[in-house]
N, CA, C and O atoms as a printed pandas DataFrame, in Angstrom:
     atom_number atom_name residue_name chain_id  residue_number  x_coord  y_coord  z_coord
0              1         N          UNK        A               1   78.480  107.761   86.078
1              2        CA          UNK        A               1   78.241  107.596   87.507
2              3         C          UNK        A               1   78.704  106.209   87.925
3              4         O          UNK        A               1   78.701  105.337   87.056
4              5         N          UNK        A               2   79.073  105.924   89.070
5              6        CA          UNK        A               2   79.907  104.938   89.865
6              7         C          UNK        A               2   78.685  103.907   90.387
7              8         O          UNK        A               2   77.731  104.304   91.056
8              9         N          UNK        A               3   78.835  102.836   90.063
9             10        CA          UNK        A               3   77.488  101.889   90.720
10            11         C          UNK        A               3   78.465  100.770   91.278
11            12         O          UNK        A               3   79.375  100.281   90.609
12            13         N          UNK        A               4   78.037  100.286   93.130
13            14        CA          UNK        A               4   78.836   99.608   93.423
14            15         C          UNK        A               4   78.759   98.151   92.722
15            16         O          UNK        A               4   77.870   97.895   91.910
16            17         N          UNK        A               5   79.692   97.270   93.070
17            18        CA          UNK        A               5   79.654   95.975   92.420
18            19         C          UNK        A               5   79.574   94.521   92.884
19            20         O          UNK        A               5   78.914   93.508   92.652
20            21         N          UNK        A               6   81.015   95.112   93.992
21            22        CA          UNK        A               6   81.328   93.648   94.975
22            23         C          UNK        A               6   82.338   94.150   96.273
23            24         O          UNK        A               6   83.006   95.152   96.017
24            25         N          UNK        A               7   82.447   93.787   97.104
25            26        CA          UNK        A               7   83.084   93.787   98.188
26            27         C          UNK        A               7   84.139   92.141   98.321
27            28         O          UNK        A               7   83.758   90.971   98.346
28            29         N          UNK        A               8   85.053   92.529   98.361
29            30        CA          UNK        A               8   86.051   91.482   98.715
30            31         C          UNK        A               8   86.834   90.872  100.350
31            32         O          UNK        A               8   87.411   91.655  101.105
32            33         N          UNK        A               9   86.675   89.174  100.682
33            34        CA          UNK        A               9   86.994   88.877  101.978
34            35         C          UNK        A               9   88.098   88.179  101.832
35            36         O          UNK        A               9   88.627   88.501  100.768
36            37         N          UNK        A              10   88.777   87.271  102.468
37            38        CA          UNK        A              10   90.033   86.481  102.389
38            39         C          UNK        A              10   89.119   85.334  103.407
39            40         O          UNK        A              10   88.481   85.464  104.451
40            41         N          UNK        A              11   89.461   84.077  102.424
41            42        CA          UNK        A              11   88.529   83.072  103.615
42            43         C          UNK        A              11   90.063   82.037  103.146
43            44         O          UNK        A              11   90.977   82.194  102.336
44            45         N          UNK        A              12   89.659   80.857  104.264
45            46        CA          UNK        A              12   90.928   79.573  103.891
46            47         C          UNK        A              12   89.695   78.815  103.605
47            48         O          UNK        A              12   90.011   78.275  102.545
48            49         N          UNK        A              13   88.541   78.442  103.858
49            50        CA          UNK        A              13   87.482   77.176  103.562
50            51         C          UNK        A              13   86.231   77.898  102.839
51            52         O          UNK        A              13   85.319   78.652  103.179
52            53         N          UNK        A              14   86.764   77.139  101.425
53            54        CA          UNK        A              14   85.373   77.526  100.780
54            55         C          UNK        A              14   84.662   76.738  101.046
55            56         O          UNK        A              14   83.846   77.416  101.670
56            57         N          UNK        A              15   84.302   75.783  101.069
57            58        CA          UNK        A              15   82.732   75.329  101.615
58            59         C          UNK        A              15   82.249   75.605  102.852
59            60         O          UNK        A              15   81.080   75.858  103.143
60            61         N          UNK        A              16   83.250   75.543  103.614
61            62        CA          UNK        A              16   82.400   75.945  104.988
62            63         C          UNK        A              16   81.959   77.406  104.597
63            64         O          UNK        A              16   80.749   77.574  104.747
64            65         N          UNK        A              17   82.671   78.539  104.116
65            66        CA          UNK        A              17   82.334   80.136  103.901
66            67         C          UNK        A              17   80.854   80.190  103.042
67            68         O          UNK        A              17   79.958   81.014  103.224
68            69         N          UNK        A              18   80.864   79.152  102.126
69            70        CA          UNK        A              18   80.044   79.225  100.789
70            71         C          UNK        A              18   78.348   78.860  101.804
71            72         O          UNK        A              18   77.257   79.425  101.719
72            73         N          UNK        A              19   78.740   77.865  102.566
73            74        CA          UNK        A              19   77.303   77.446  103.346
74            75         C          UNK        A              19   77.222   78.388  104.210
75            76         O          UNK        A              19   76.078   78.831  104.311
76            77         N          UNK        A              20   78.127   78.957  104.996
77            78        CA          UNK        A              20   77.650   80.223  106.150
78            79         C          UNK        A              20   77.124   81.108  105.376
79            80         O          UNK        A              20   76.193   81.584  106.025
80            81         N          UNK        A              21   77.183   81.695  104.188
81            82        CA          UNK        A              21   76.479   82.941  103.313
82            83         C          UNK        A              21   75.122   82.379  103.047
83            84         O          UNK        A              21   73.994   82.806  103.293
84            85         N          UNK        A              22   75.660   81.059  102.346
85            86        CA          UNK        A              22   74.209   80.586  101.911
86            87         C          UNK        A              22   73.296   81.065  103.163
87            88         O          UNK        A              22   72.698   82.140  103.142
88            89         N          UNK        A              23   73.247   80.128  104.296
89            90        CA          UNK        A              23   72.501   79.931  104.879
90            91         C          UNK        A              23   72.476   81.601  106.021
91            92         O          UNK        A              23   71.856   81.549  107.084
92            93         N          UNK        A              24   72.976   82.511  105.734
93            94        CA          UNK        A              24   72.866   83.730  107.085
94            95         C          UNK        A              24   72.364   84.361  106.163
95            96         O          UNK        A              24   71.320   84.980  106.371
96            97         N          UNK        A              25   72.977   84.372  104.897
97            98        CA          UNK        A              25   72.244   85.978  103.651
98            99         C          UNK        A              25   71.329   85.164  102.583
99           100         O          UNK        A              25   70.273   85.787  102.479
100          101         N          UNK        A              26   71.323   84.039  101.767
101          102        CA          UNK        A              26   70.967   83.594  101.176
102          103         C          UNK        A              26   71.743   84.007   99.663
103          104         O          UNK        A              26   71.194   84.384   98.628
104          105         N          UNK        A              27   72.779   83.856   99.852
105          106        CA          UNK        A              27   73.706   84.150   98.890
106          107         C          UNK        A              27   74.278   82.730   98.138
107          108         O          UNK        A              27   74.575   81.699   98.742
108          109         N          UNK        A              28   74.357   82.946   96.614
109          110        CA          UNK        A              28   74.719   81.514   96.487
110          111         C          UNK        A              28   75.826   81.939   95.228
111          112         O          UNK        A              28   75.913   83.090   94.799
112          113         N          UNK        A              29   76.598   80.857   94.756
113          114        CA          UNK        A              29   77.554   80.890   93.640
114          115         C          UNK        A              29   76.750   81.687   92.572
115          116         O          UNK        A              29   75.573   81.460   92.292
116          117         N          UNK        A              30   77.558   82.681   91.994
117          118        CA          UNK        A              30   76.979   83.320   90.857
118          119         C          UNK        A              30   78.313   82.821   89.883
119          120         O          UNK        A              30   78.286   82.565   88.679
120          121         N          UNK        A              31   79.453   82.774   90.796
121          122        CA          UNK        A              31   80.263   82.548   89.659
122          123         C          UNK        A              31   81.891   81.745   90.097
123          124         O          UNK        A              31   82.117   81.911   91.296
124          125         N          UNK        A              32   82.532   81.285   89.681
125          126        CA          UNK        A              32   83.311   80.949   90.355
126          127         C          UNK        A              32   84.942   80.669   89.686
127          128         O          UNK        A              32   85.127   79.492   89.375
128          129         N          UNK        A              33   86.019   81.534   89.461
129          130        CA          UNK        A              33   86.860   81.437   88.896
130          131         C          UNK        A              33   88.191   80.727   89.138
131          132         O          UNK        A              33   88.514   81.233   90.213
132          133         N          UNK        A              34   89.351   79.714   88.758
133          134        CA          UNK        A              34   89.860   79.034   89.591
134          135         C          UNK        A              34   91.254   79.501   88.898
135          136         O          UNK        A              34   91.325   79.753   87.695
136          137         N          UNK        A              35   92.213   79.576   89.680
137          138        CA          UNK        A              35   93.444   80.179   89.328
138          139         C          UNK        A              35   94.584   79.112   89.813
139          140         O          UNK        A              35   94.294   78.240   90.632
140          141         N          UNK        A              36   95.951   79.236   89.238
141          142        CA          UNK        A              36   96.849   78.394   89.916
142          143         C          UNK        A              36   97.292   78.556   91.484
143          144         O          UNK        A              36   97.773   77.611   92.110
144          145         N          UNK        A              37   97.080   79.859   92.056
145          146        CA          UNK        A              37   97.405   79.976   93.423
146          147         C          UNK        A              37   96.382   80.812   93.915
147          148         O          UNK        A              37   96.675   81.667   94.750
148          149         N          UNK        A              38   95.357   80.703   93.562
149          150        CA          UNK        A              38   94.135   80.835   94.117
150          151         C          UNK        A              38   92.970   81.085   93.300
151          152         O          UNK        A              38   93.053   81.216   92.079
152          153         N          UNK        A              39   91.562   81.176   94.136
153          154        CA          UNK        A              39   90.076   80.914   93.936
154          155         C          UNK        A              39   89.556   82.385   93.920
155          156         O          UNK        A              39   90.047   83.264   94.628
156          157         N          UNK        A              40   88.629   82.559   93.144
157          158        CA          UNK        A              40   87.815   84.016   93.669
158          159         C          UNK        A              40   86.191   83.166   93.094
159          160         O          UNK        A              40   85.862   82.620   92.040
160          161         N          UNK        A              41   85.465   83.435   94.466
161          162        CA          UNK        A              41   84.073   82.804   94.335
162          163         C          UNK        A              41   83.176   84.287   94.553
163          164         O          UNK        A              41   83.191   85.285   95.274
164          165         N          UNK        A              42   82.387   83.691   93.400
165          166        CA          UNK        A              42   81.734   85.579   93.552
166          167         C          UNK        A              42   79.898   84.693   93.844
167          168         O          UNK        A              42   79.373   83.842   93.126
168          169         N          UNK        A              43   79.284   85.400   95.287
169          170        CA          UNK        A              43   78.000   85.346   95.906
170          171         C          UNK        A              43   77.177   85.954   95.446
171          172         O          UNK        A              43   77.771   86.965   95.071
172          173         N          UNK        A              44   75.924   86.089   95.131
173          174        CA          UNK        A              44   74.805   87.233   95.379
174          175         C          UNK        A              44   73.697   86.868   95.570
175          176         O          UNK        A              44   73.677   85.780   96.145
176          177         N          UNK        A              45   72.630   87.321   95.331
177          178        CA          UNK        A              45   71.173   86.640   95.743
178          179         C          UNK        A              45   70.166   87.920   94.657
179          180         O          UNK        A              45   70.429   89.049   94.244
180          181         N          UNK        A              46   68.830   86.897   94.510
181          182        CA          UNK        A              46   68.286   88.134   93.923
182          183         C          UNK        A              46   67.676   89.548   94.337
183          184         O          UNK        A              46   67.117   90.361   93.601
184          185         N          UNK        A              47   67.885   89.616   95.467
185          186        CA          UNK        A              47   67.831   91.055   96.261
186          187         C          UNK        A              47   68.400   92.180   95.555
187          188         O          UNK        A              47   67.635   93.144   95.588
188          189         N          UNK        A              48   69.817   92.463   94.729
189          190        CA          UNK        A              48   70.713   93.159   94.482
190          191         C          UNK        A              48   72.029   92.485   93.373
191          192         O          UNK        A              48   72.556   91.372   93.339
192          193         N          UNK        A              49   72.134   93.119   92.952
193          194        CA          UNK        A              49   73.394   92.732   91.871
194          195         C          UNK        A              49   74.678   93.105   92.481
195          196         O          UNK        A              49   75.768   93.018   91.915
196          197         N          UNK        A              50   74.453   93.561   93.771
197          198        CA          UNK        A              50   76.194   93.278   94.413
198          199         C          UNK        A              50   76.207   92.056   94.586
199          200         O          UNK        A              50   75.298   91.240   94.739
200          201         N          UNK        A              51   77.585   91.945   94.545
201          202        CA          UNK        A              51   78.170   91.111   95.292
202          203         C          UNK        A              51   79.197   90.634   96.024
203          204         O          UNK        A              51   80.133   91.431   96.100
204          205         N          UNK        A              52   79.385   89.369   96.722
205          206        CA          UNK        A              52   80.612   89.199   98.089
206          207         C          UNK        A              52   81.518   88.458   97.378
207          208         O          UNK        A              52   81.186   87.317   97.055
208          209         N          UNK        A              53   82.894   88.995   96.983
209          210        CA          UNK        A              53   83.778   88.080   96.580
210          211         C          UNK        A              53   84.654   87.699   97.678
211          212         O          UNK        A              53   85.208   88.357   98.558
212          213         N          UNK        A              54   84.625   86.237   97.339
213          214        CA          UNK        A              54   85.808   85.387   98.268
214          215         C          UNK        A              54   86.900   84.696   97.750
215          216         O          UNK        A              54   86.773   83.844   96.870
216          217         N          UNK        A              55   88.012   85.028   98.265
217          218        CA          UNK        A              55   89.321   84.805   97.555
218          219         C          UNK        A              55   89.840   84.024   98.528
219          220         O          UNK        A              55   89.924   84.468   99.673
220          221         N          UNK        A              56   90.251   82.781   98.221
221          222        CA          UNK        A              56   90.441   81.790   98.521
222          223         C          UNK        A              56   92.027   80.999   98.233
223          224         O          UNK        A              56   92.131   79.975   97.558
224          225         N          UNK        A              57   93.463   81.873   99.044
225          226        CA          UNK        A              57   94.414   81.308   98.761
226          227         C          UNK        A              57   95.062   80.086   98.901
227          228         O          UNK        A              57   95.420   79.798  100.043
228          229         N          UNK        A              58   95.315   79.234   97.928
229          230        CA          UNK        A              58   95.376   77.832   98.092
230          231         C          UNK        A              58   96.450   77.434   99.124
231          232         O          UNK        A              58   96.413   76.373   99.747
232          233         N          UNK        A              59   97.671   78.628   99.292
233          234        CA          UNK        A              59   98.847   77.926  100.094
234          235         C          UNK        A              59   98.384   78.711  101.587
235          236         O          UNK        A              59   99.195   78.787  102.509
236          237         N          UNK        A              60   97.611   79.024  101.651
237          238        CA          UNK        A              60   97.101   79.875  103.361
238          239         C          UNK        A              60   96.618   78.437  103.885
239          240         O          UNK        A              60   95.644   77.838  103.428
240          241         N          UNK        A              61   97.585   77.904  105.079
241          242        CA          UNK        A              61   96.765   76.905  106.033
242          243         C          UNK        A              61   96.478   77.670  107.698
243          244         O          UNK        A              61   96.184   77.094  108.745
244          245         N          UNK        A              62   96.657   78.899  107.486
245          246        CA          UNK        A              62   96.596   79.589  108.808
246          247         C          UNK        A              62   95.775   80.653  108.581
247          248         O          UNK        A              62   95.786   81.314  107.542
248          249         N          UNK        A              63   94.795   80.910  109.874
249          250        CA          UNK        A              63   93.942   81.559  109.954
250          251         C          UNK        A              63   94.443   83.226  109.438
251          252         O          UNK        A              63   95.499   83.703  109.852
252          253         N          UNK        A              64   93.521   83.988  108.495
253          254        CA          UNK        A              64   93.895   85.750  108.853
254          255         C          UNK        A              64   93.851   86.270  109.851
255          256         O          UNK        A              64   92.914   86.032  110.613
256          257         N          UNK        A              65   94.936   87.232  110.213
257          258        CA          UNK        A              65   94.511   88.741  111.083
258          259         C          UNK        A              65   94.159   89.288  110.358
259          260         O          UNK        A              65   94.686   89.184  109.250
260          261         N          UNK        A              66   93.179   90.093  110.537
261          262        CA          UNK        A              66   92.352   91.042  109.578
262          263         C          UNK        A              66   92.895   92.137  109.663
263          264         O          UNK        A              66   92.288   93.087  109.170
264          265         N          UNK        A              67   94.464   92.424  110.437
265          266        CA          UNK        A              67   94.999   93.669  109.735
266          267         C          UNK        A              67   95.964   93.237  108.623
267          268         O          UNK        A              67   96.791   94.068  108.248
268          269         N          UNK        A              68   95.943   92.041  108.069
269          270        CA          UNK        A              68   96.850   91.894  106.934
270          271         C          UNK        A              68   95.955   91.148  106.208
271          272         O          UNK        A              68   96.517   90.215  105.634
272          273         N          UNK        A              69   94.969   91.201  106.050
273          274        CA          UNK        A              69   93.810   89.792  104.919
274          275         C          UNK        A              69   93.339   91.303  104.229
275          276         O          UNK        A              69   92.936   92.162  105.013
276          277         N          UNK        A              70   93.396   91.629  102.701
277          278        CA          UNK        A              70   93.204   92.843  102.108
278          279         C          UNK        A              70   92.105   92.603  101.678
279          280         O          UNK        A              70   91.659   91.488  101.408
280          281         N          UNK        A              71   91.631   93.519  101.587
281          282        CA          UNK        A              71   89.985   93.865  101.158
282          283         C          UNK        A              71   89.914   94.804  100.206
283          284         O          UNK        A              71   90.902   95.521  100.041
284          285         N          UNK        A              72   88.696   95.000   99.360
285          286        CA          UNK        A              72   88.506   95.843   98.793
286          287         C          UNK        A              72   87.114   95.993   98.568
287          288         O          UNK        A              72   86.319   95.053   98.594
288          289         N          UNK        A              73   86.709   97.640   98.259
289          290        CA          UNK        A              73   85.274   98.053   97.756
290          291         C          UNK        A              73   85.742   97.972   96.229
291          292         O          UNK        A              73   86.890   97.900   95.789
292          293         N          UNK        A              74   84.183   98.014   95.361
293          294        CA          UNK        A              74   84.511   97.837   93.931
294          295         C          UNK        A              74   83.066   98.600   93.411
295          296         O          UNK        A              74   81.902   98.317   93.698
296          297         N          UNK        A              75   83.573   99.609   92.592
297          298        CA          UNK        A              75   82.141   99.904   91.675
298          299         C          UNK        A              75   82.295   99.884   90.370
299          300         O          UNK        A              75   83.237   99.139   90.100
300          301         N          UNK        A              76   81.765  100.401   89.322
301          302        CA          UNK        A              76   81.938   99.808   88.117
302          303         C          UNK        A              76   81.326  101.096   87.164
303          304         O          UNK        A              76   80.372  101.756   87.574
304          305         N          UNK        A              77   82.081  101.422   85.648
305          306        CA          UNK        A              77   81.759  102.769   85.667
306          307         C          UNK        A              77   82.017  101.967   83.805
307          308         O          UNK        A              77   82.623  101.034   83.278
308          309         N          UNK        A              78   81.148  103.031   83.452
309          310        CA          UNK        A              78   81.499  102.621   81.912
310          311         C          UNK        A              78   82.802  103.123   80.734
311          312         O          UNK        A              78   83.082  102.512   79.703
312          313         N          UNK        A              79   83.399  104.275   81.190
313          314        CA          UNK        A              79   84.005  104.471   80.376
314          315         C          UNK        A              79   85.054  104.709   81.743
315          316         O          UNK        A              79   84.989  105.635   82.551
316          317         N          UNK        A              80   86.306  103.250   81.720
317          318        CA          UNK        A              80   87.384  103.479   82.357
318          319         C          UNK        A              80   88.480  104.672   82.123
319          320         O          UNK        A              80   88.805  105.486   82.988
320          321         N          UNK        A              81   88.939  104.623   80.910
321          322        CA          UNK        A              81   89.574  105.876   80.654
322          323         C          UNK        A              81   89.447  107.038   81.347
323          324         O          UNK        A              81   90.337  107.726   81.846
324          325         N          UNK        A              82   87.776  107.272   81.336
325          326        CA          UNK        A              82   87.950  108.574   81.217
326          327         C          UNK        A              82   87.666  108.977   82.899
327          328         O          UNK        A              82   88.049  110.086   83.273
328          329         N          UNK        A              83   87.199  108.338   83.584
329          330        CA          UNK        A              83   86.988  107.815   84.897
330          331         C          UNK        A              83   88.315  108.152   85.484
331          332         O          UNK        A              83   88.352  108.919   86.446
332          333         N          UNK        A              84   89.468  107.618   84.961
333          334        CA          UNK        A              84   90.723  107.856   85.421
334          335         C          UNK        A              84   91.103  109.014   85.299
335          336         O          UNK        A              84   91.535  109.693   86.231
336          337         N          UNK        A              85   90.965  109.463   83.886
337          338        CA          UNK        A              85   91.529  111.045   83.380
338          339         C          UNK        A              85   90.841  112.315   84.702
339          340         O          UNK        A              85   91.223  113.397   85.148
340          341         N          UNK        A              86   89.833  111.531   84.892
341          342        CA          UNK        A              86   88.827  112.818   86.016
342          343         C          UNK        A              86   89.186  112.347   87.174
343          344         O          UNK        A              86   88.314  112.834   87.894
344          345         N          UNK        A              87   90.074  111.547   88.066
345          346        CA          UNK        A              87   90.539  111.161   89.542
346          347         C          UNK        A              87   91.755  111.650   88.881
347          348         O          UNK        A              87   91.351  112.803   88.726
348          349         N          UNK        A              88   92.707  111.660   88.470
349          350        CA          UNK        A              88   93.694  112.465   87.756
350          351         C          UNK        A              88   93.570  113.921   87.939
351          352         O          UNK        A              88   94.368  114.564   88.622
352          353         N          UNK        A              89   92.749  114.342   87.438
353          354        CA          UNK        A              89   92.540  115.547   87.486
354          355         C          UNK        A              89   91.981  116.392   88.531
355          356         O          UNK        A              89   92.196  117.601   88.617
356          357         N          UNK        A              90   91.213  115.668   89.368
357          358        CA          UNK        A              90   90.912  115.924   91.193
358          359         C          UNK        A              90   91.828  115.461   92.111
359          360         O          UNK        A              90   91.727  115.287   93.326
360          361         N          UNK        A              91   92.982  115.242   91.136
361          362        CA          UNK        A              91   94.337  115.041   92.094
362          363         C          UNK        A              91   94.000  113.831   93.341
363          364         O          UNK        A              91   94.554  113.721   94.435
364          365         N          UNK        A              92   93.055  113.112   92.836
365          366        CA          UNK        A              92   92.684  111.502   93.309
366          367         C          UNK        A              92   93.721  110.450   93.541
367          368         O          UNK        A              92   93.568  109.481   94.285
368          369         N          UNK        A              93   94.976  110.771   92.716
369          370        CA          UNK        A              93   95.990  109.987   92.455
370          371         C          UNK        A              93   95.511  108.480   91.932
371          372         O          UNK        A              93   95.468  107.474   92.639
372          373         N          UNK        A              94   95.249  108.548   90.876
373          374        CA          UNK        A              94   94.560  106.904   91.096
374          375         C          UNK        A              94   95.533  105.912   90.508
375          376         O          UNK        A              94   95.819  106.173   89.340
376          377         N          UNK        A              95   96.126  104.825   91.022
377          378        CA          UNK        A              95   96.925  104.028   90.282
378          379         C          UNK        A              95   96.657  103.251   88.780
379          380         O          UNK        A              95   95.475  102.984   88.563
380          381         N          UNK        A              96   97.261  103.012   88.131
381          382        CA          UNK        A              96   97.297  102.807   86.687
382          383         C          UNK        A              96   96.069  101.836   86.550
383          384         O          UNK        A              96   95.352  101.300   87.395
384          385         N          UNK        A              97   96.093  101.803   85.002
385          386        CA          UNK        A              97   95.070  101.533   83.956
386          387         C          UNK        A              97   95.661   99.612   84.588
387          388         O          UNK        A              97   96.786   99.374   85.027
388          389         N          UNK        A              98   94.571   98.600   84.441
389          390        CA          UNK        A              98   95.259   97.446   84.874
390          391         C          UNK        A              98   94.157   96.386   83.775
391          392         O          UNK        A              98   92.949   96.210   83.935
392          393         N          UNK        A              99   95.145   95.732   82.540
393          394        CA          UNK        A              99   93.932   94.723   82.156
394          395         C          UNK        A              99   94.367   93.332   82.634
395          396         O          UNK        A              99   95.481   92.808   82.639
396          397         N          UNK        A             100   93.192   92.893   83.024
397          398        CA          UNK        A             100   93.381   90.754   83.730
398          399         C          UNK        A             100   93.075   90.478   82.473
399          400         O          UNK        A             100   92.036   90.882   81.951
400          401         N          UNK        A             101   94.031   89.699   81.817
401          402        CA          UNK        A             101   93.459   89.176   80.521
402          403         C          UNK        A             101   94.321   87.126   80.876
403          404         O          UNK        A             101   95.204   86.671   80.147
404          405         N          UNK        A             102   93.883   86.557   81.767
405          406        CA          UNK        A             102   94.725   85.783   82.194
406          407         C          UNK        A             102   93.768   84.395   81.189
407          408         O          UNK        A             102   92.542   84.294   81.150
408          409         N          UNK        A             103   94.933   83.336   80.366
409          410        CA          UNK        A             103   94.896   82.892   78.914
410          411         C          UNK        A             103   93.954   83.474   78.299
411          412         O          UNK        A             103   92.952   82.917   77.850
412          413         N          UNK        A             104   94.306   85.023   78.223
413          414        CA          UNK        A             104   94.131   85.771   76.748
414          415         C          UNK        A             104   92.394   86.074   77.061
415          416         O          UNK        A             104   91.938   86.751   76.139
416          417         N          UNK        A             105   91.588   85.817   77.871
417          418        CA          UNK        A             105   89.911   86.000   78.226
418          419         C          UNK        A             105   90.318   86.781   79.180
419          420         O          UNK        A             105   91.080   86.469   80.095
420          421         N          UNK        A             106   89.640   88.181   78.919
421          422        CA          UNK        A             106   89.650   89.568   79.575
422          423         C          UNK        A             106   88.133   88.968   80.775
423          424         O          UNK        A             106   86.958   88.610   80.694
424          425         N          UNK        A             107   88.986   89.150   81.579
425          426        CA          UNK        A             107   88.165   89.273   83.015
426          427         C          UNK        A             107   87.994   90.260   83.713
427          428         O          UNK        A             107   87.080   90.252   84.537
428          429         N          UNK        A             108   88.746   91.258   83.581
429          430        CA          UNK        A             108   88.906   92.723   84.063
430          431         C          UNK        A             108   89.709   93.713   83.463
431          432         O          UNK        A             108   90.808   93.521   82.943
432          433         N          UNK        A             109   89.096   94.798   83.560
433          434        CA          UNK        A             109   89.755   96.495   83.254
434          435         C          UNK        A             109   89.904   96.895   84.182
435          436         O          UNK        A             109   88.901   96.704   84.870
436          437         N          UNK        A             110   91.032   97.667   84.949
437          438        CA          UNK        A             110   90.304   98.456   86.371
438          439         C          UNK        A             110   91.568   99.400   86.615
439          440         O          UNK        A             110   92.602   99.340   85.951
440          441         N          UNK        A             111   91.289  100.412   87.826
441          442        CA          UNK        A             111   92.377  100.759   88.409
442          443         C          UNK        A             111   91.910  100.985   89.745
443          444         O          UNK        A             111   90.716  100.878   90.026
444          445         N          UNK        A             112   92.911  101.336   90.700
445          446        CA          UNK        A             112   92.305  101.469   92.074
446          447         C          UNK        A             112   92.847  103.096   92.749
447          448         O          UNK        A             112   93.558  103.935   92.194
448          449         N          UNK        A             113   92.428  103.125   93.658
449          450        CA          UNK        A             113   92.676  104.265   94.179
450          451         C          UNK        A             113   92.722  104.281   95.563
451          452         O          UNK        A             113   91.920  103.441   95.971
452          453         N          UNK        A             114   93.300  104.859   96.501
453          454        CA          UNK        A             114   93.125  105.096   98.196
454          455         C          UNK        A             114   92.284  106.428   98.446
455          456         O          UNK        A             114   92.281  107.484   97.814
456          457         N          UNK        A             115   91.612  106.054   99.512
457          458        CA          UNK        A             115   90.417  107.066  100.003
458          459         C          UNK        A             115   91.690  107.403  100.959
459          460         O          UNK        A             115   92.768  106.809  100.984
460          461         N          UNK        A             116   91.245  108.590  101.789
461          462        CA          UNK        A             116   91.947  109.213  102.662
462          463         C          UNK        A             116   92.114  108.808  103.839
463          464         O          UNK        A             116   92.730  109.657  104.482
464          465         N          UNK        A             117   91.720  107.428  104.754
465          466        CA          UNK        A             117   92.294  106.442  105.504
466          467         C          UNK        A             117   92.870  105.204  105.067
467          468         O          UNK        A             117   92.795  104.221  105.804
468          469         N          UNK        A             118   93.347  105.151  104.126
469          470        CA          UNK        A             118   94.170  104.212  103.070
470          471         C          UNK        A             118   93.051  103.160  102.912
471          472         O          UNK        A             118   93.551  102.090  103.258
472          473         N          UNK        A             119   91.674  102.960  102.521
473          474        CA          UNK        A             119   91.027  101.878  102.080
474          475         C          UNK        A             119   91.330  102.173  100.696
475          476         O          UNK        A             119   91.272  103.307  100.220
476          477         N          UNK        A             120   91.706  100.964   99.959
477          478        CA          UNK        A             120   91.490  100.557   98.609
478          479         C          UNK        A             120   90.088  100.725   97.926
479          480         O          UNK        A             120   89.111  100.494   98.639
480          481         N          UNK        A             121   89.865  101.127   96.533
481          482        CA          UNK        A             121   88.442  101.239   96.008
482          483         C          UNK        A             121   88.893  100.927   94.658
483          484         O          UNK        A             121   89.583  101.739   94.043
484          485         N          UNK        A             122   88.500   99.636   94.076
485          486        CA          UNK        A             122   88.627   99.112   92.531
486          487         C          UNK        A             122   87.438   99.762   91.576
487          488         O          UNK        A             122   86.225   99.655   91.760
488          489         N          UNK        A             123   87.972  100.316   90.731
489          490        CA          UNK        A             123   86.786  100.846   89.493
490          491         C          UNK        A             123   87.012  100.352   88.533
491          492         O          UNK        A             123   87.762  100.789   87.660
492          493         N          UNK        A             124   86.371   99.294   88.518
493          494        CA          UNK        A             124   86.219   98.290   87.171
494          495         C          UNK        A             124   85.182   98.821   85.897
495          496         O          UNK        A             124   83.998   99.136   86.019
496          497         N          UNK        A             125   86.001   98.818   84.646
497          498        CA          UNK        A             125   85.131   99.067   83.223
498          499         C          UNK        A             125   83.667   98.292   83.293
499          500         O          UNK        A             125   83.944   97.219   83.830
500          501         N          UNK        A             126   82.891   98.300   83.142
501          502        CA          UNK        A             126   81.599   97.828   82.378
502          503         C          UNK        A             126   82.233   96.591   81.407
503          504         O          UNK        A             126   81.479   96.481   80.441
504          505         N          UNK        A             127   83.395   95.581   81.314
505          506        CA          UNK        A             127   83.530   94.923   80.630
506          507         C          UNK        A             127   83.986   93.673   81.031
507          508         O          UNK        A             127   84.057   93.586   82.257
508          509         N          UNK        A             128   84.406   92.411   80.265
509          510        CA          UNK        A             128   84.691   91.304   80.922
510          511         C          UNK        A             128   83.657   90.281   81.267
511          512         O          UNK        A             128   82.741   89.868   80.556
512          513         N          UNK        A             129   84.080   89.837   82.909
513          514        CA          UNK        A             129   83.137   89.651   83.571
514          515         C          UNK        A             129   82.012   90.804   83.899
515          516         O          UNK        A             129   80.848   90.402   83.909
516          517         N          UNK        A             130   82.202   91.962   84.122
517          518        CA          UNK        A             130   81.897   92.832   84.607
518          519         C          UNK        A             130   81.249   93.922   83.864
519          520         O          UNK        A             130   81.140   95.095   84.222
520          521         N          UNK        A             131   80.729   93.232   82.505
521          522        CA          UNK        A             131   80.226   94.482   81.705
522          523         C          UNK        A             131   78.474   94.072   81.858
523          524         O          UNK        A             131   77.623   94.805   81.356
């Protein structure tokens, strides 16, 4: 069974974003990963084990339109394989098997798929960060 995980935003200011959560949801750093051309800061609070990821591109000095800043839903399932083999087989079309193994530390398993108004939905393994 599918348990959600995180929801994804596109911000240009992490601190200003990081204090508006804090202070409207009470959401704080759970985790925070830093990349050469960008940030992903992952929120939550103890209410729930979702959480709000914010991706944070270092060369964006201009605000998003939010019909081009991509988003995504994310749930998390234990056996990726086979998760795929069964959206495969309900003719789900789901795009390929994908591992983040970025210097060699697996951060993600996943593949994604489009719902039937083209939203994106990531189904990440039980592993990684994410197990």
């Amino acid at each position: 069974m599918a348990r959600a995980i995180h929801s994804m935003i596109r911000v240009r200011d992490e601190a200003q974003s990081v204090a508006f959560y804090r202070t409207a949801f009470g959401l704080e750093v759970a985790d925070r990963l830093d990349f050469d051309s960008f940030t992903l800061i992952y929120l939550s609070n103890a209410e729930s084990g979702f959480e709000l990821e914010l991706t944070v591109n270092k060369d964006r000095d201009t605000p998003y339109d939010l019909g081009d800043g991509y988003g995504h839903f994310a749930v998390s399932v234990e056996d990726l394989a086979a998760e795929h083999a069964r959206f495969e087989r309900a003719g789900l079309k789901p795009r390929k098997l994908v591992e983040f193994a970025p210097g060699g530390t697996l951060v993600a398993r996943f593949f994604f798929v489009t719902d039937p108004d083209g939203y994106e939905i990531e189904v990440l393994e039980r592993s990684g960060r994410f197990g």
